[in-house]
N, C-alpha and C positions, 0 to 999 in steps of 0.2 A: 241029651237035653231035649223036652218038652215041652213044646209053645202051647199056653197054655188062652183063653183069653182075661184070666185079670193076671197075667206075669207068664213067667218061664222060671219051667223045675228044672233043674238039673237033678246031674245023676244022684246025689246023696238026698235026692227027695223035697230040699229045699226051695223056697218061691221066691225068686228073685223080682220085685215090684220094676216095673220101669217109672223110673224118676224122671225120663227127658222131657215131657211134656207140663211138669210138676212143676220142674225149674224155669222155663219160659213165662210161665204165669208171673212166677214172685219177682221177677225182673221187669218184667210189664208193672206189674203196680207198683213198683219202686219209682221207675220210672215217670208214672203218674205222676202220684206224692209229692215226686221234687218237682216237676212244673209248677203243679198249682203250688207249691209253697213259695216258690220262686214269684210266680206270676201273681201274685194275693197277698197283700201285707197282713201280718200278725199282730193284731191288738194284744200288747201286753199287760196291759194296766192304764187303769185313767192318767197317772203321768205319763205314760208314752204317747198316749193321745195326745195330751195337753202341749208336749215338747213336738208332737209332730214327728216322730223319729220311728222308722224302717227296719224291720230284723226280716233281716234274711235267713237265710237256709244255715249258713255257715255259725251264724250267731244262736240259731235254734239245736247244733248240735254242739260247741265248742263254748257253748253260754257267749255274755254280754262281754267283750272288749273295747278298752278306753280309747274314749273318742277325744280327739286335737280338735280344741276349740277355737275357732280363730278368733284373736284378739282384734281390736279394733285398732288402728295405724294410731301411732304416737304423735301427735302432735304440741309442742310444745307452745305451753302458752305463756305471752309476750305482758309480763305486767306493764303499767308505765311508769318512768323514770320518774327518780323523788322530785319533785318539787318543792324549792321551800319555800317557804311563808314566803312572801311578801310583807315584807317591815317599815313604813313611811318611815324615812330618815329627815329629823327634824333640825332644822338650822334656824341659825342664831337672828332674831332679828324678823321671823315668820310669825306669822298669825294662823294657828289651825283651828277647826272646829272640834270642839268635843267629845261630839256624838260618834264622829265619824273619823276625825283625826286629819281630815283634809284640809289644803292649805286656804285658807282666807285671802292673806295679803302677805305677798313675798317679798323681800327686798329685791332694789334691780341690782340687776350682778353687769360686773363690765364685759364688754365683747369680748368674745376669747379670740387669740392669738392664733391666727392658721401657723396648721403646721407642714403646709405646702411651703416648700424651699423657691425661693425666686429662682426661675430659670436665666439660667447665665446666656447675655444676648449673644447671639450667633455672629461673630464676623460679616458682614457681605461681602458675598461671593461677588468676585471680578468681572465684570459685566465683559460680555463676548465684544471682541473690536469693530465696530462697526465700517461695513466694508464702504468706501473711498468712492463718493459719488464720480461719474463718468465727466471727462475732463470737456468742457465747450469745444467743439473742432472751431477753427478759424477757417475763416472765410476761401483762405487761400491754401485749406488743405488739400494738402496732394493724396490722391484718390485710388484705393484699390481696387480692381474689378475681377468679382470671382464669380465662373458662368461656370456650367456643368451641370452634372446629372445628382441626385441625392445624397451621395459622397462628397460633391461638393457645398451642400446644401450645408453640412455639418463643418466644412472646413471653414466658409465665412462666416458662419455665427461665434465659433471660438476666435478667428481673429478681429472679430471684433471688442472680444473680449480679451486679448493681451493686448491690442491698440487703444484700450478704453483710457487710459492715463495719457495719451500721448496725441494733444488737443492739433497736433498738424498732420496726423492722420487720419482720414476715413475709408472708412468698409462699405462697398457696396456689394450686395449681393443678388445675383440675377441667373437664380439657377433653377431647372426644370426638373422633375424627381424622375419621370418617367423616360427622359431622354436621352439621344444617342446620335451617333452619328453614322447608323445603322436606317434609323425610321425616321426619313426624311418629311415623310406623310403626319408623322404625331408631330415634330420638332425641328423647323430646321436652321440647324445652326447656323451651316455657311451663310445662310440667308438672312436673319438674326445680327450676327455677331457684329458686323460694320456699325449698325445702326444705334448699336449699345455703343460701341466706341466712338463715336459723334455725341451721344448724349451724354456719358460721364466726362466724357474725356481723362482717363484714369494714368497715373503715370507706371501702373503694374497690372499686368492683366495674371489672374493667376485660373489654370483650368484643370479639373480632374473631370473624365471622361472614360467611356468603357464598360461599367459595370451592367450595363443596358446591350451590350451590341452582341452576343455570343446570340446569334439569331441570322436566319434568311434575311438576307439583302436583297432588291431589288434594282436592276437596273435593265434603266429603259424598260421593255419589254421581257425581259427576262427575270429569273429568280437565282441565285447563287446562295447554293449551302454554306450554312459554317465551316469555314476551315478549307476549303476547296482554293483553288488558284485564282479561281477570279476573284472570288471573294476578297483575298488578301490584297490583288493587285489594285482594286477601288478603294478599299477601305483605308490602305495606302496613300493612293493621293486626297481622300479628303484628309487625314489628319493634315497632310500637308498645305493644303488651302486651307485649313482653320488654322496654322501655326500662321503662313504668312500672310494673314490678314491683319494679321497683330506687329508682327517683326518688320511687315515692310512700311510700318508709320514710325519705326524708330522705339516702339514700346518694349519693356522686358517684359519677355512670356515666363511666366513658371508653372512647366505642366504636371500636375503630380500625378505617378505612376501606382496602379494598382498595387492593394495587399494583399496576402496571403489570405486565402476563405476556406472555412473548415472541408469543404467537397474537394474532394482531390482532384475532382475532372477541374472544376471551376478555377484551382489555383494552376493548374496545369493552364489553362489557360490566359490566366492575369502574367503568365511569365514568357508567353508567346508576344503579348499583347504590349508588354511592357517594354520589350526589347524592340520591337515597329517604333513606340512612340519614344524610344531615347535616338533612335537612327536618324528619327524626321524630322523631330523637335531639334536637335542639336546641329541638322544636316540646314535648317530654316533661320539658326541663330539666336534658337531660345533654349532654356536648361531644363535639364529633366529632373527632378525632386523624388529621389529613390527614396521611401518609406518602409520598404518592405523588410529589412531588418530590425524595425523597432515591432512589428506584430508578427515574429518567428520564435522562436527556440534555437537555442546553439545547435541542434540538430536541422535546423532550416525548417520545423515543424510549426504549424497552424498553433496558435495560441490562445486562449480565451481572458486567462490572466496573465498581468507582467506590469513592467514599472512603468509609472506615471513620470510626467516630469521632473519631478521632486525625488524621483528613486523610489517610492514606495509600492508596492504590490499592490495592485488595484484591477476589478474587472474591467477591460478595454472593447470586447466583443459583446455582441447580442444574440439572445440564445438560439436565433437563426443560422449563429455561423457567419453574416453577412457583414450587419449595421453596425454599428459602433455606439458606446457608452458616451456618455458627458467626457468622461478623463478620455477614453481613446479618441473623440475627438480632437478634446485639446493634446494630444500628444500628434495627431495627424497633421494640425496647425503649428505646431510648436517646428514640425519638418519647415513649414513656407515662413513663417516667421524671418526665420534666422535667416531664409537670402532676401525675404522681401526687405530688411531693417539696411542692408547693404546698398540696395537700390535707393532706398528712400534718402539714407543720410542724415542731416543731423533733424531734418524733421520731422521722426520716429521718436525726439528725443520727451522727455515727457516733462521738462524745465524750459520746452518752448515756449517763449511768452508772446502776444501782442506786442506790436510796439507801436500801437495808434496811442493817440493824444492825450486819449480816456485811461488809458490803462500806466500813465509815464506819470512818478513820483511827483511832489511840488518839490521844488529845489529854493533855498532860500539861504544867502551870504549875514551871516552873522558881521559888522563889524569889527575889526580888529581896538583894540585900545591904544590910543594917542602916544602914551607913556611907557610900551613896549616897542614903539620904530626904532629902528637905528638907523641914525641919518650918513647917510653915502652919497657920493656922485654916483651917476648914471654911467656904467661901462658901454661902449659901442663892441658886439660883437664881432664886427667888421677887423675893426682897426682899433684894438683898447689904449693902442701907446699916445692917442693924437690926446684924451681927454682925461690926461691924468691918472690912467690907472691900467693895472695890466692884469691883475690877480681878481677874480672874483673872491665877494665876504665867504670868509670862513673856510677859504679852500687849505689846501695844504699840498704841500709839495710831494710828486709820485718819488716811491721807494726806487731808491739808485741801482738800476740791474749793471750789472757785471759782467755775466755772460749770457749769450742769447739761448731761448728754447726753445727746445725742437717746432713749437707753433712759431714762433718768430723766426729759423730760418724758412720754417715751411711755406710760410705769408708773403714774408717780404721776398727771398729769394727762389723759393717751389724746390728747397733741398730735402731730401728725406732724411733721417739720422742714420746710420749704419745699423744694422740689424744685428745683433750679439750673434756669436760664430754659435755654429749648431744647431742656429735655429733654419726653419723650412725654408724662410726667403736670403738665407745667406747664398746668394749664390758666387761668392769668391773663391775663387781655385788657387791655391796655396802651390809653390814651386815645388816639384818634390828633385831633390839631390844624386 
């Protein structure tokens, strides 16, 4: 083979052209061609002008394919409902115009009839009972005296309210919120208490005390912690000088013992407290008024709700834990109540009346009529046989006894009857053979 420079001969003499550089051309202007045809739109005709429409490469070699027209969205349109005519309806007795058919001069028609049904009157409702204005106390009622700390505050205002109907009791109450018989400097009782008993003169002294004192005590010069030995041995004998200040004028104390308080340290300590004041109270001659099983649980537990007086489930506690509702008060009262009403007697009763001059009926004797006497001598009590007569009118003679009973031997002669064998008080012993 022979390289030649326009090809290469080979051996049989033949010119072999080189093509390679032949073929890069015609692919280059291929190349070309489809850019600019790509990148240049083709006017096809004044309608394609006129439609504005694009032919591409693909279209200039596989001709024009059909093009999806987008339709425009359907919207449906809404005619309006028939209407009809309008037809004046002519009645009898009318006057209309001609031109126009309108009425002139109508007759008057009568009022129509409602066809609202009369509502059926409603019953009246039973009007609520109006509660029982508070009864006049009298002058000579005898008087209760309820001193203490804020616990008590709520004890005399409820027993004021079960003594409200019972016009020979009154409530007085003379009690301090913040006091104790701990802070002698804010309150002091023993010093106090005489001077109130000279002023009411009360025939019941009733005290709840305590809830203030889990605190430093002072004495004299010194300070004693809660719960420590001294502490107890002072705070000891004052309950005891505030009981007999009371008990040694002859008055009944009723002291009411702490309740149960949701803090377990604090009940723990209302039960330390309570057991000093039934020793003292009791040891002084006055009663201790235990409360503490009406604000527990059958497990001895702290309570928030529980029953009212009446039985019913009601909340008794405040949401402190501490203070007491309306109803736990009066269920706190309802404890003093029931021995104050003992003490008192019948002038607790609430059918107590005056018995002054103003307040006693008029009394007035009707004559008897002439023509109903029956005329009699006068009987002498004494001696009826001297003046004719031994039988008062109308008597009649007692029924003939026969044998005596057991009340007439037991009266006249102090016999008892025999006791039926077998029973308890037989006590006869039978011979035995």
């Amino acid at each position: 083979m022979v390289e030649t420079p326009s090809g290469v001969r080979d051996a049989g003499g033949l010119r072999r052209v080189q093509k390679t550089g032949q073929y890069g051309r015609l692919v280059r202007l291929l190349l070309l061609f489809m850019a600019l045809a790509i990148a240049l739109p083709i006017q096809t005709g004044p309608a394609s002008a006129q439609e504005g429409q694009r032919r591409n490469l693909l279209d200039m070699f596989f001709g024009d394919r059909p093009r999806y027209e987008r339709y425009p969205r359907y919207e449906p349109r809404y005619e309006p409902r028939y209407q009809p005519r309008y037809e004046p309806r002519y009645e009898r007795g009318s006057r209309y115009d001609p031109r126009n058919g309108s009425i002139i001069e109508a007759p008057a028609r009568p009022p129509r009839r409602s066809t609202v049904r009369a509502s059926t009157p409603r019953e009246p409702q039973p009007a609520a009972p109006l509660k029982a204005e508070p009864a006049a106390k009298l002058e000579d009622a005898r008087k209760v005296l309820v001193v203490g700390d804020f616990l008590a505050g709520g004890v005399g205002s409820e027993l004021e309210t079960a003594f409200e109907s019972s016009p020979g009791v009154s409530i007085v109450e003379r009690s301090n919120g913040s006091s104790g018989l701990v802070r002698t400097d804010h309150f002091d009782w023993l010093a106090a208490l005489p001077g109130m008993i000279d002023e009411v003169k009360p025939a019941v002294v009733v005290v709840m005390l305590g809830a203030n004192d889990r605190q430093q005590m002072s004495i004299g010069d010194n300070k004693e912690k809660f719960r420590s030995d001294g502490w107890f041995t002072e705070y000891q004998n004052r309950v005891t000088q505030f009981a007999s200040a009371v008990t040694s004028r002859k008055i009944p104390l009723l002291w009411v013992g702490l309740p149960a308080f949701q803090s377990p340290a604090l009940t723990a300590d209302a039960v330390t407290l309570n057991a000093l004041y039934r020793a003292q109270v009791e040891k002084a001659g006055g009663e201790f008024v235990d409360v503490w099983d009406g604000f527990v649980d059958e497990e001895g537990k702290f309570v928030v709700t529980g029953s009212d007086i009446n039985g019913q489930q009601v909340r008794l506690r405040g949401s402190d834990g501490i203070t007491f509702t309306k109803a736990g008060k009066r269920k706190l009262a309802f404890y003093v109540e029931r021995l104050a009403r003992r003490h008192l007697g019948d002038m607790a009763s609430a059918d107590l009346l005056s018995l002054d001059p103003g307040s006693l009926p008029t009394l007035s004797m009707t004559p008897s009529p002439s023509d109903t006497a029956v005329p009699t001598q006068p009987i002498s009590l004494v001696d009826p046989d001297l003046d004719g007569g031994s039988e008062l009118l109308g008597a009649t003679p007692p029924p003939a006894v026969l044998a005596e009973t057991p009340r007439d031997k037991l009266v006249k002669r102090g016999e008892l009857p025999e006791p039926p064998a077998g029973r308890i008080d037989n006590y006869r012993v039978e011979a035995t053979q």
